[in-house]
DSSP file (Angstrom, degrees, kcal/mol; ACC not computed):
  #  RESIDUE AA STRUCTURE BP1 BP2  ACC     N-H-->O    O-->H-N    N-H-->O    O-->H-N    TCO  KAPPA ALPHA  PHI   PSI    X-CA   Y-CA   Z-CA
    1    1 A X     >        0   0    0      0, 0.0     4,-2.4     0, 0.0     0, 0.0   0.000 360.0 360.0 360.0 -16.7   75.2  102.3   85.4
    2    2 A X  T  4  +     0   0    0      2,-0.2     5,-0.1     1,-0.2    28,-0.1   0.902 360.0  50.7-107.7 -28.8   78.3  103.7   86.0
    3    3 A X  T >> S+     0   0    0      2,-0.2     4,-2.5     3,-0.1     3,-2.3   0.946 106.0  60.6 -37.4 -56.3   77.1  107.5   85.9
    4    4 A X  H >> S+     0   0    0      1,-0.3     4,-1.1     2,-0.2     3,-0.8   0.955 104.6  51.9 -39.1 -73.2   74.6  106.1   88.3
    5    5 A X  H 3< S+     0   0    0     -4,-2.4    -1,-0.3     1,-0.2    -2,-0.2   0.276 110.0  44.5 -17.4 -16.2   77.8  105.4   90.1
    6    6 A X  H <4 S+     0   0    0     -3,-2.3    -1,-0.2    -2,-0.2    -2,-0.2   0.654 118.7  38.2-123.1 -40.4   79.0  108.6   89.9
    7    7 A X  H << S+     0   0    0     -4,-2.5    -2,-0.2    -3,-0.8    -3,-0.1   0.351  88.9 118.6 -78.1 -17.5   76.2  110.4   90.8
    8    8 A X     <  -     0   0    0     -4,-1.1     2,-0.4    -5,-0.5     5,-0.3  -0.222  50.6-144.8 -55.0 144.3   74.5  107.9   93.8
    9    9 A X  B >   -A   12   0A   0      3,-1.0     3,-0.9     5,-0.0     5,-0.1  -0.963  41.3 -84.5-133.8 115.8   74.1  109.1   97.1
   10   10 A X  T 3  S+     0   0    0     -2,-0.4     0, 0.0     1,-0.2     0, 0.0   0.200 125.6  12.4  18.5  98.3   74.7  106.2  100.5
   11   11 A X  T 3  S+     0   0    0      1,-0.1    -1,-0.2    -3,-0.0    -3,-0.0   0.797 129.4  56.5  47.4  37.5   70.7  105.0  100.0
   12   12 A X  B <   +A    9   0A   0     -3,-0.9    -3,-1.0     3,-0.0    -2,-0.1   0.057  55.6 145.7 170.6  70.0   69.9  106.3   97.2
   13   13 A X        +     0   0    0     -5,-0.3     2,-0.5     2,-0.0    -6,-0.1   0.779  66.8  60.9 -92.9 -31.7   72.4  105.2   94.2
   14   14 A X  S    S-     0   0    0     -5,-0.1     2,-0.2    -6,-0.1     3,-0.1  -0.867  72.1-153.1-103.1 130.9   69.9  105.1   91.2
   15   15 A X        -     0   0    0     -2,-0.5     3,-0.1     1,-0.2    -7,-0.0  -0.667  27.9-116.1 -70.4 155.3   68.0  108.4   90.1
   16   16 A X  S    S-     0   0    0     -2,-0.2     2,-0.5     1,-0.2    -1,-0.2   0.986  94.6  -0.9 -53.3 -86.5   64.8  108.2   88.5
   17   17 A X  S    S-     0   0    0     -3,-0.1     2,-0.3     0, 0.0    -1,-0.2  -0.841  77.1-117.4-119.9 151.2   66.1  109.7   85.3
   18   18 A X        -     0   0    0     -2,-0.5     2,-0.2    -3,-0.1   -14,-0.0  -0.632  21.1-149.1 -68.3 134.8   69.8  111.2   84.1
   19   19 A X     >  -     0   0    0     -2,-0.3     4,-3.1     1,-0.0     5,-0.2  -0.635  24.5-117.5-108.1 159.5   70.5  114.8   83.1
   20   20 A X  T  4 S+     0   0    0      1,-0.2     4,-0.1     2,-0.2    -2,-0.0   0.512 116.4  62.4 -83.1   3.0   72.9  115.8   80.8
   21   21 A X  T >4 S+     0   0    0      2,-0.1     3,-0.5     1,-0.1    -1,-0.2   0.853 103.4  55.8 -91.2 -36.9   74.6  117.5   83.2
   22   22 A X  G >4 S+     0   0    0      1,-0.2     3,-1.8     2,-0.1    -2,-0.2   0.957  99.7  52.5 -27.1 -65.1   75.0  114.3   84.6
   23   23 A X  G 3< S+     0   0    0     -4,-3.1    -1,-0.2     1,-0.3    -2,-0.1   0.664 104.2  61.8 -72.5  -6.1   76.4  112.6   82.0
   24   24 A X  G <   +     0   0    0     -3,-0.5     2,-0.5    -5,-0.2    -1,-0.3  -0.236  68.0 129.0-116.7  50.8   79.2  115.4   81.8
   25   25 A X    <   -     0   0    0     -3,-1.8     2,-1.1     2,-0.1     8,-0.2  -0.877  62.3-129.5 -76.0 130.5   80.4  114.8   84.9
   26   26 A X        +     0   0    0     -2,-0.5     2,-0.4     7,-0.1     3,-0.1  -0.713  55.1 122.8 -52.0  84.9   84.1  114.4   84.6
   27   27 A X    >   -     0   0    0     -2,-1.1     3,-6.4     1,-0.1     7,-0.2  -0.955  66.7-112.9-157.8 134.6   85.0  111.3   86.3
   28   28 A X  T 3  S+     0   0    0     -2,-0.4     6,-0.2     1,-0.4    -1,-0.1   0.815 116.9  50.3 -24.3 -65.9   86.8  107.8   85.8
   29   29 A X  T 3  S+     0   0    0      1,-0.1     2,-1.6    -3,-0.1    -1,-0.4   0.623  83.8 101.6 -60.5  -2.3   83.8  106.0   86.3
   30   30 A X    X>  -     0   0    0     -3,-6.4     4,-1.7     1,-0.2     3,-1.7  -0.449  47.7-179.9 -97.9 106.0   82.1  108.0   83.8
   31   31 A X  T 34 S+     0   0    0     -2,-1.6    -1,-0.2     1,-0.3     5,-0.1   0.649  76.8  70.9 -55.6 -14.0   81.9  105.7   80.5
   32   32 A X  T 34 S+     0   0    0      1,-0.2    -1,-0.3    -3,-0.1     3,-0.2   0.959 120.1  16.4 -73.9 -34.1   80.2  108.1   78.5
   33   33 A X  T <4 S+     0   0    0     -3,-1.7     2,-0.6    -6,-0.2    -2,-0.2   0.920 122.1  59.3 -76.8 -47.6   83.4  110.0   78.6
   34   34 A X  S  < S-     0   0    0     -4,-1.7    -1,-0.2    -7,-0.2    -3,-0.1  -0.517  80.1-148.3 -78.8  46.9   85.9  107.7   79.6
   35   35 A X        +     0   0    0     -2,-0.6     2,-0.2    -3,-0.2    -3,-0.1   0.065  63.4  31.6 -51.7 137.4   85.8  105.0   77.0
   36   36 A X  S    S-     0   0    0     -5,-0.1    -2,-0.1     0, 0.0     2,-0.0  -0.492 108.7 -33.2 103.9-176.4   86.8  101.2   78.4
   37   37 A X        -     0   0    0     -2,-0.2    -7,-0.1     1,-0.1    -9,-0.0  -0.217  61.4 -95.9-105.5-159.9   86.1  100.4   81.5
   38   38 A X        -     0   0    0      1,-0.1     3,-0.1    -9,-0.1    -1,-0.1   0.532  43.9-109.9 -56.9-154.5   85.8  102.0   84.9
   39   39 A X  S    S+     0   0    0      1,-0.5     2,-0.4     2,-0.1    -1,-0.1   0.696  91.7   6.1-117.4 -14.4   88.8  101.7   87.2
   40   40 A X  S    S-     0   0    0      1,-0.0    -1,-0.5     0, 0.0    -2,-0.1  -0.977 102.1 -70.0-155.6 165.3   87.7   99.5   89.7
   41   41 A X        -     0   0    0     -2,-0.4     3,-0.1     1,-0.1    -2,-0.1  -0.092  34.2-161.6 -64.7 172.4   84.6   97.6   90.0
   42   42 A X  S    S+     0   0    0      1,-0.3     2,-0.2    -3,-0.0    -1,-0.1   0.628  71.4  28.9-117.6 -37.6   81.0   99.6   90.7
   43   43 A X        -     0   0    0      2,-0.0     2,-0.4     0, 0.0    -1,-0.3  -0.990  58.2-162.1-148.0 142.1   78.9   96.8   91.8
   44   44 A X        -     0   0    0     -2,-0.2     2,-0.1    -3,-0.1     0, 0.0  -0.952  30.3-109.6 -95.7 142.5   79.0   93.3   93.7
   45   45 A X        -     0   0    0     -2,-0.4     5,-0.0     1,-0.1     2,-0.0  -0.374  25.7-126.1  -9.9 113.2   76.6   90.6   93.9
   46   46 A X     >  -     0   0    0     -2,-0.1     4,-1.7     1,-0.1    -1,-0.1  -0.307  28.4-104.6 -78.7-169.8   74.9   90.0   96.7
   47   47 A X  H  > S+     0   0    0      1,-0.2     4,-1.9     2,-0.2     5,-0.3   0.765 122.0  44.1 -82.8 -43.5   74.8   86.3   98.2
   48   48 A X  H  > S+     0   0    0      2,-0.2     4,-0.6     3,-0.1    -1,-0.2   0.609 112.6  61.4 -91.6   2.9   71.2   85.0   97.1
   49   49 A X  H  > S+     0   0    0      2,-0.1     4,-0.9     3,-0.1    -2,-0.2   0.860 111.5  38.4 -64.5 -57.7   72.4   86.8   93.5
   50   50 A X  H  < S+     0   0    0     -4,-1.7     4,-0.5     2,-0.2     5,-0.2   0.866 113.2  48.9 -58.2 -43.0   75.0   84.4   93.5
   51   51 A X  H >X S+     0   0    0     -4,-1.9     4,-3.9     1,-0.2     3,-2.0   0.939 108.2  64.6 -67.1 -45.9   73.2   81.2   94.9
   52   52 A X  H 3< S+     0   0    0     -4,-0.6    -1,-0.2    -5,-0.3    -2,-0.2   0.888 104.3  45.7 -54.9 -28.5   70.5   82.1   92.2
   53   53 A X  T 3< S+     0   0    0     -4,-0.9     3,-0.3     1,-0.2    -1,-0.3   0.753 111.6  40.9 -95.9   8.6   72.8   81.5   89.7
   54   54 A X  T <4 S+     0   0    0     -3,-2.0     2,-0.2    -4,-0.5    -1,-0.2   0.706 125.6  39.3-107.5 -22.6   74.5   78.7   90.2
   55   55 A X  S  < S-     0   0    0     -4,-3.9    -1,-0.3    -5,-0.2    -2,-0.2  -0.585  88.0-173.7-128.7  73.1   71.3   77.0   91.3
   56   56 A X        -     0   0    0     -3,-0.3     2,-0.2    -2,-0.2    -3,-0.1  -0.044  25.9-100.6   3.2 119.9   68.4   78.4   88.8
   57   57 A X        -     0   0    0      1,-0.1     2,-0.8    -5,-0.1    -1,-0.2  -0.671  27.1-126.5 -63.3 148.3   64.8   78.0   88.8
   58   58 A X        +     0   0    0     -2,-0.2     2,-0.3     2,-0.0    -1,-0.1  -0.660  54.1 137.3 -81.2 118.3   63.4   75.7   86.6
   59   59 A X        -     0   0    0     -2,-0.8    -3,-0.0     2,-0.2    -2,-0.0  -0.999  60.6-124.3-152.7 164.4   60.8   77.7   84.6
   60   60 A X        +     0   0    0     -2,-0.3     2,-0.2     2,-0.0    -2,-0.0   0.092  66.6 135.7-107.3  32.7   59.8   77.9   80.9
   61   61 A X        +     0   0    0      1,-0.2    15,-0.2    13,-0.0    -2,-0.2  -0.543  24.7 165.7 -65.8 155.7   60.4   81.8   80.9
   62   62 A X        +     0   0    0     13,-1.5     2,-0.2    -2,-0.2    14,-0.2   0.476  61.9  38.0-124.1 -31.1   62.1   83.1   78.2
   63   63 A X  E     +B   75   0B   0     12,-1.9    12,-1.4    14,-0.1     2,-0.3  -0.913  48.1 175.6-139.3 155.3   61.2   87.0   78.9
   64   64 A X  E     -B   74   0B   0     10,-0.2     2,-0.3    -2,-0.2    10,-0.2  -0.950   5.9-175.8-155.8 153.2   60.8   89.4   81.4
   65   65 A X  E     -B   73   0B   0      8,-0.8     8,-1.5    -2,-0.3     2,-0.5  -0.975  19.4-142.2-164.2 127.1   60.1   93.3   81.7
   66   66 A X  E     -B   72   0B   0     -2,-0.3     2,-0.3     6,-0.2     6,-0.2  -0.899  20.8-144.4-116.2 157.2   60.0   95.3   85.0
   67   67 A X  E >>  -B   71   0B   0      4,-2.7     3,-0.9    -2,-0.5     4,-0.9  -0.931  41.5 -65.5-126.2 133.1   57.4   98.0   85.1
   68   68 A X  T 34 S+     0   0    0     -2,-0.3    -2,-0.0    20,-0.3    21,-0.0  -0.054 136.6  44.4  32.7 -63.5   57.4  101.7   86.9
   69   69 A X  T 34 S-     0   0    0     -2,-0.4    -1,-0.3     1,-0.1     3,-0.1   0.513 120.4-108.8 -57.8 -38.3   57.6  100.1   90.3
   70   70 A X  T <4  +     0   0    0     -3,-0.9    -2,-0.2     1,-0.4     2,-0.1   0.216  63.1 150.9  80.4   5.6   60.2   97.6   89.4
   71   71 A X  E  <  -B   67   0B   0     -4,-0.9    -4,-2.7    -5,-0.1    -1,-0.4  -0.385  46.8-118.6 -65.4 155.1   58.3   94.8   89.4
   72   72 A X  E     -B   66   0B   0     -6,-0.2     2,-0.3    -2,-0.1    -6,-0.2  -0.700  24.9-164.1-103.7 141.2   59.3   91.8   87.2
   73   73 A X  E     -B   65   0B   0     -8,-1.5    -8,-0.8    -2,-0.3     2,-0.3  -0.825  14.3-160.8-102.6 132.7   56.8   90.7   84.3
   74   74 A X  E     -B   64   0B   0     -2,-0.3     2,-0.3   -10,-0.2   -10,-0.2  -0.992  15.6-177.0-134.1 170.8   57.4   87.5   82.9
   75   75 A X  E     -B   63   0B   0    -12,-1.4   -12,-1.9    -2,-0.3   -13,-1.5  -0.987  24.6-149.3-140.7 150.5   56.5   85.6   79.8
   76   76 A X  S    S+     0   0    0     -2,-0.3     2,-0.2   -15,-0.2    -1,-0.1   0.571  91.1  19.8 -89.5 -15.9   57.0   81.9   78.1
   77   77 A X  S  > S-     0   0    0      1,-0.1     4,-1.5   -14,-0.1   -14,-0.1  -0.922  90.7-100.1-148.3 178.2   56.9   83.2   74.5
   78   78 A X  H  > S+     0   0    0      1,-0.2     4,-2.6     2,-0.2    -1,-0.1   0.643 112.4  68.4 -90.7  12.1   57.5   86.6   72.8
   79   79 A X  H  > S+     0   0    0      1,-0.2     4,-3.5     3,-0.1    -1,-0.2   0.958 107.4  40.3 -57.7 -49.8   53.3   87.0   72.6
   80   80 A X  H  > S+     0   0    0      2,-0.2     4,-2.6     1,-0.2     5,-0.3   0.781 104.6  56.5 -98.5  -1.1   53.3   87.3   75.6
   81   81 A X  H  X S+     0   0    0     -4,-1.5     4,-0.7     2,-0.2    -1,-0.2   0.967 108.3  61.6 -40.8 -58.4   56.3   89.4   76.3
   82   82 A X  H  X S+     0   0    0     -4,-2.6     4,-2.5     1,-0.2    -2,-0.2   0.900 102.2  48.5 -66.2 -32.6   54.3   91.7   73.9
   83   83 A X  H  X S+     0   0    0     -4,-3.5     4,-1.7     2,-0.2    -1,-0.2   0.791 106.7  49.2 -57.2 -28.8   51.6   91.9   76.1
   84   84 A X  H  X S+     0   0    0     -4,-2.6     4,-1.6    -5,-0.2     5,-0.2   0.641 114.5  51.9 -87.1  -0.7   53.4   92.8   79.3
   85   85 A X  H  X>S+     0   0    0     -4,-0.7     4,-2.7    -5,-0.3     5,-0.8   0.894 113.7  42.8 -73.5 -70.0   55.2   95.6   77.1
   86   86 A X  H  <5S+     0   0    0     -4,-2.5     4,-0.2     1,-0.2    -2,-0.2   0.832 123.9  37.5 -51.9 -32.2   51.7   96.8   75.9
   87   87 A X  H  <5S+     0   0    0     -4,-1.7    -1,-0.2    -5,-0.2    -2,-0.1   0.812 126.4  27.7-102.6 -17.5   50.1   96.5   79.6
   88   88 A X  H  <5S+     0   0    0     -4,-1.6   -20,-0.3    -3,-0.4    -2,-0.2   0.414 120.0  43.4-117.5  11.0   53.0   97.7   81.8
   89   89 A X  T  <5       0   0    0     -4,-2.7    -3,-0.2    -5,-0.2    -2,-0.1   0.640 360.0 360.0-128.0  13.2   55.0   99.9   80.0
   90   90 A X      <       0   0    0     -5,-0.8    -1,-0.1    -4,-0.2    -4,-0.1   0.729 360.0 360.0-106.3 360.0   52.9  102.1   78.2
């Protein structure tokens, strides 16, 4: 994430995939270089991030996997974990 950071452009922070020219960027934020952490923070929380954690749903997931899209998968046990591995990420 924090290469993501370093690399991010104003609407449009995460690339798809990292280069290795990325990841020898010289820069504070970049941990692959920089061991410990950044110098200032990278990322807040938003406000329903927050609310979500303090006030949870109740559900009897356990697992979850997001697929190409970013949608979130979820499962109550790890069978079916393995199944939303086997059906959205391969």
């Amino acid at each position: 994430a924090t290469v993501q950071y370093v690399v991010g452009k104003p609407n449009n922070w995460w690339k798809k995939d990292l280069t290795k020219q990325d990841l020898a960027i010289n820069s504070p934020y970049n941990t692959y270089l920089h061991p410990g952490l950044p110098p200032q923070p990278i990322a807040n929380p938003g406000l329903a991030a927050l609310q979500a954690a303090v006030n949870p749903d109740l559900t009897n997931y356990l697992y979850y996997v997001s697929d190409s899209s970013g949608y979130n998968h979820y499962a109550e046990d790890l069978a079916g974990h393995q199944a939303n591995i086997a059906q959205y990420l391969q």
